[in-house]
C-alpha positions as CSV (number, residue, x, y, z in Angstrom):
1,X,-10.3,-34.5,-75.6
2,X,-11.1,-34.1,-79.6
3,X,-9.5,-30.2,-79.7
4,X,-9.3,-30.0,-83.2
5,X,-13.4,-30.4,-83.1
6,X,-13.7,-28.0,-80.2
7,X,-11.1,-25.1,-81.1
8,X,-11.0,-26.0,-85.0
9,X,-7.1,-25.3,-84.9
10,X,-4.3,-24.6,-82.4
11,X,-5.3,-21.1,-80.9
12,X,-2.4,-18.2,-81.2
13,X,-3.2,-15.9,-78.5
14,X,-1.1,-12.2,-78.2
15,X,-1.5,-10.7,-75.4
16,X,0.2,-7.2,-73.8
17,X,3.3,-8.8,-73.4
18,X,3.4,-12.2,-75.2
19,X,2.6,-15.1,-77.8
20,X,0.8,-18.0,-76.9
21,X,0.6,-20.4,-80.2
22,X,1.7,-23.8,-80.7
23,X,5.9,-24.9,-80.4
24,X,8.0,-25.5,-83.5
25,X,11.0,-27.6,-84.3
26,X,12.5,-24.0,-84.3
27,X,11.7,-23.3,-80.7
28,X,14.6,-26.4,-80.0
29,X,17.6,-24.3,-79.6
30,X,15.6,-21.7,-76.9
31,X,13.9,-24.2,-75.2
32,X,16.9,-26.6,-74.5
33,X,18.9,-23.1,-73.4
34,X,16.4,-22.1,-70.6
35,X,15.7,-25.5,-69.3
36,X,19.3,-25.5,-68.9
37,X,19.1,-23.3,-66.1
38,X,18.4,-25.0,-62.6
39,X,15.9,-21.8,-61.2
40,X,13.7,-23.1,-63.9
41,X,13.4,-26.8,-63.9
42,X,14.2,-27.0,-59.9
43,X,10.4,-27.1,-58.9
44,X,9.4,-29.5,-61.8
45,X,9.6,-33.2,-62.1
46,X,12.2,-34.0,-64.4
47,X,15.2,-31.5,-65.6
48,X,13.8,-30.9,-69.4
49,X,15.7,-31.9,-72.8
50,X,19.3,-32.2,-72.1
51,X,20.2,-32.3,-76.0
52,X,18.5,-30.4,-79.2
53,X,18.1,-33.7,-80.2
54,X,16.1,-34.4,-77.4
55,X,14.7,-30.9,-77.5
56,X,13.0,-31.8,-80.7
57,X,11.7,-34.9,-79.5
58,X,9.7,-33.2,-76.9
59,X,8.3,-30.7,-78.9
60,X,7.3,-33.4,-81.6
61,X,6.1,-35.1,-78.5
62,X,3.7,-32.6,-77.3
63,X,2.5,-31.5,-80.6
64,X,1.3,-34.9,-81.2
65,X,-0.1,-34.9,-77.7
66,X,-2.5,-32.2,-79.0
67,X,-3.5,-34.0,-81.6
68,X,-4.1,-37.2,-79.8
69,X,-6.3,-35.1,-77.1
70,X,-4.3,-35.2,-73.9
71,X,-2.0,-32.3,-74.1
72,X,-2.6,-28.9,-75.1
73,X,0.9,-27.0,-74.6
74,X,1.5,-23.8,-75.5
75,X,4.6,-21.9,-76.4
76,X,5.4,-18.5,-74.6
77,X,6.9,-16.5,-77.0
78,X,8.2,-13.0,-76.8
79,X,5.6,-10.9,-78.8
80,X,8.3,-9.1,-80.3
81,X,10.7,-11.9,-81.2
82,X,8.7,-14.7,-81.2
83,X,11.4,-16.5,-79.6
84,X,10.0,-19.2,-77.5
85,X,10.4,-18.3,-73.8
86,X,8.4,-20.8,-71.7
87,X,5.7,-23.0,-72.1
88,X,2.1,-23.5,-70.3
89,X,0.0,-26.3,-71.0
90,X,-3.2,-27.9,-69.5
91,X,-3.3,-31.8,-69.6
92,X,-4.5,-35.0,-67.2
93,X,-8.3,-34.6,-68.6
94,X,-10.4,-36.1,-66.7
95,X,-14.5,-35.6,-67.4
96,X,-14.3,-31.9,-66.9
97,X,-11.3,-31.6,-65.4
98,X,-7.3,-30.7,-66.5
99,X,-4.3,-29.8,-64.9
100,X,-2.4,-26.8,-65.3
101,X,1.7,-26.1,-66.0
102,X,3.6,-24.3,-66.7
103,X,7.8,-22.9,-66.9
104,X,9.3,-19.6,-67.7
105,X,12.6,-18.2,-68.5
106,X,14.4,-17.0,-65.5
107,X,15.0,-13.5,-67.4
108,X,11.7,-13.0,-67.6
109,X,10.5,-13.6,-64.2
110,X,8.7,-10.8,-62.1
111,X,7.4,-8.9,-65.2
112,X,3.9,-9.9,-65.4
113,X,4.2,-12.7,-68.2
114,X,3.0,-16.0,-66.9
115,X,-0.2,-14.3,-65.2
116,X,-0.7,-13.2,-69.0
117,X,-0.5,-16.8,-69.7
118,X,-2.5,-18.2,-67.4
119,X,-5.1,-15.7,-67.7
120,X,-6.0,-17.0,-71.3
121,X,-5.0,-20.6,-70.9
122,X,-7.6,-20.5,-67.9
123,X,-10.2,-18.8,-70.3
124,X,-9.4,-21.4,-73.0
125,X,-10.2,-24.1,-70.4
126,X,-13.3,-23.2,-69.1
127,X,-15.1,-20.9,-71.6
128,X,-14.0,-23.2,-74.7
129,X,-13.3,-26.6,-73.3
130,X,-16.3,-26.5,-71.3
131,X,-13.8,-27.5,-67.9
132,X,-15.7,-27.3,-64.3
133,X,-12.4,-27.6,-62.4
134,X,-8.8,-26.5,-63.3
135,X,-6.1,-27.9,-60.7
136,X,-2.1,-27.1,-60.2
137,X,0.4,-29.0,-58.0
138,X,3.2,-26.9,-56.6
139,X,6.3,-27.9,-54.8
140,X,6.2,-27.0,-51.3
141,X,9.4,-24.5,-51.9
142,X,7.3,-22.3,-55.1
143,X,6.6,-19.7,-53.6
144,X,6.1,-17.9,-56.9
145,X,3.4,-20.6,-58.4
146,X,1.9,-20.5,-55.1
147,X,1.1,-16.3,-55.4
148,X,0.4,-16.2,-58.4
149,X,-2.7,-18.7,-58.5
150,X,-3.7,-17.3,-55.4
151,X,-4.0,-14.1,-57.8
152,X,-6.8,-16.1,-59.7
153,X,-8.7,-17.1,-56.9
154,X,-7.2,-20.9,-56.7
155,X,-8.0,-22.6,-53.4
156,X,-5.4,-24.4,-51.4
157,X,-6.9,-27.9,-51.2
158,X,-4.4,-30.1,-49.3
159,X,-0.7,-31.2,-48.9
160,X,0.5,-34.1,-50.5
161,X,3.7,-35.4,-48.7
162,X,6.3,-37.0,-51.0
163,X,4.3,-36.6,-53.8
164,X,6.1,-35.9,-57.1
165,X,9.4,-37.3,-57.5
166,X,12.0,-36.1,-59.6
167,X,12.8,-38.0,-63.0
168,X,16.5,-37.4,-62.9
169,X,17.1,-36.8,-59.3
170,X,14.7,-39.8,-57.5
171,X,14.0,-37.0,-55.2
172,X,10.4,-37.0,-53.5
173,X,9.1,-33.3,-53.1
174,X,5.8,-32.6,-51.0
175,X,3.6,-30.9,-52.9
176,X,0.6,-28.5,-52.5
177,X,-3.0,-29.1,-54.9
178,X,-4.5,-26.4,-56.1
179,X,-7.7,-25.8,-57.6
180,X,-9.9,-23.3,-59.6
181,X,-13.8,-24.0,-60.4
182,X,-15.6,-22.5,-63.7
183,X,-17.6,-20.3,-61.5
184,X,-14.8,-19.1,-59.7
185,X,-12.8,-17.5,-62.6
186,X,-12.7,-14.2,-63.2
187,X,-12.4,-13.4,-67.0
């Protein structure tokens, strides 16, 4: 997807709570600290940058995924600090269809953030991407993925035994697909 011709330049979106805009070399330091915590990368498929050297490889890594067109990813920043707390991205395109994704800081759970974020990563997809369908697959044990895009109307499509497995780990996790349509979204 050519995003640079649809949104003319990485969007920064503020919100009540947070910063969306795009992830700098700076971000390195915060982003290898929270993926260093198991809560946060335990329900995704690999454990995250295990150096800042590595740290800065991803971000270069996913900044050049935007520009190639199959990775939009945002960072979560605190609106106050602008440190980088998370990150939420859509990628996979397909036709009109992406996947959503998204991590968080463990100190920042239960306050409201990531609904923030995939509010407006949800209105970026369909009312500027022109997506029909927006899907999520969640590990059988997130509980917390699974409510909160139940919040946004996603429908529980089917269960996907051993679907995922881990980078690190090898381990194969069932997962659950989840999906939104255009007309389904509430903006």
């Amino acid at each position: 997807m050519d995003f640079a011709k649809i949104l003319k330049e990485f969007p920064v979106i503020e919100t009540q709570k947070i910063r969306l805009r795009k992830l700098r070399l700076e971000d390195a330091p915060a982003l290898l600290k929270y993926y260093s915590n198991e809560n946060v990368y335990r329900n995704l498929d690999w454990n995250g940058p295990e150096t800042i050297e590595r740290s800065y490889e991803v971000i270069k890594l996913w900044n050049k995924g935007y520009d190639a067109g199959w990775i939009i990813r945002f960072a979560i920043a605190d609106k106050v600090t602008d440190e980088i707390i998370g990150t939420i991205f859509l990628s996979e395109f397909e036709g009109k269809r992406a996947e959503i994704g998204y991590e968080l800081s463990e100190q920042y759970w239960r306050r409201g953030i990531m609904a923030e974020a995939v509010h407006e990563v949800l209105s970026i997809g369909f009312d500027h991407l022109g997506l029909v369908r927006i899907q999520a697959f969640v590990s059988d044990e997130n509980i917390a993925s699974k409510v909160l895009l139940k919040k946004f109307n996603f429908k529980e499509e089917g269960y996907l035994r051993k679907f995922e497995c881990h980078s690190v780990t090898g381990e194969c996790k069932n997962m659950w697909l989840y999906s939104l349509l255009n007309t389904e979204f509430q903006n």
